[in-house]
C-alpha positions, 0 to 999 in steps of 0.5 A: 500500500503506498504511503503518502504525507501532505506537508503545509508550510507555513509562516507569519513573514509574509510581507504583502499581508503580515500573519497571513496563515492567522487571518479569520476567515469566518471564524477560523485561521486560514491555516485551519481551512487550508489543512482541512481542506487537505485532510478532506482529500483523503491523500494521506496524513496531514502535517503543518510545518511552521517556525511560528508557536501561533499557527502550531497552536491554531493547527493542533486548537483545531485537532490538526498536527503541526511541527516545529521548523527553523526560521532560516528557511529560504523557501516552502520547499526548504522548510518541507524538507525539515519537516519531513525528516522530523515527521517520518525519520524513517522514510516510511512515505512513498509520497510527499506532497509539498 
């Protein structure tokens, strides 16, 4: 059976609209939308990687899983490469969705 993990990054530095994956957007934090949204799709476990306490707290108030990332990353990309080694040492996934 092929594995697969779906990995969100995530961050509040974004510089055309500050805290970005926090806006309320009918009561919940983008960031919440966007993972269930993911978790609707079915595709395989859900993970928000973020170098931000806020949107980790945001994920997991919502039920979801978040993980903790460095803030040096220079891209999404990056970041997803942390956080994959973080969530599954092991190499279990057959696929990653960035």
């Amino acid at each position: 059976m092929t594995r697969s993990i779906v990995l969100i990054p995530a961050r509040l530095k974004a510089t055309r609209l500050p805290d970005k994956p926090l806006a309320d957007i009918h009561g919940k934090p983008m960031i919440v939308h966007v993972w269930e949204r993911a978790m609707a799709a079915e595709t395989g476990r859900v993970v928000v990687a973020t170098d931000s306490d806020e949107i980790i707290a945001a994920v997991r108030a919502a039920g979801g899983e978040a993980v903790a990332t460095r803030a040096d990353h220079e891209s999404g990309s990056d970041r997803v490469f942390e956080a994959v080694n973080r969530v599954d040492p092991d190499g279990d996934a057959d696929i990653v969705v960035n």
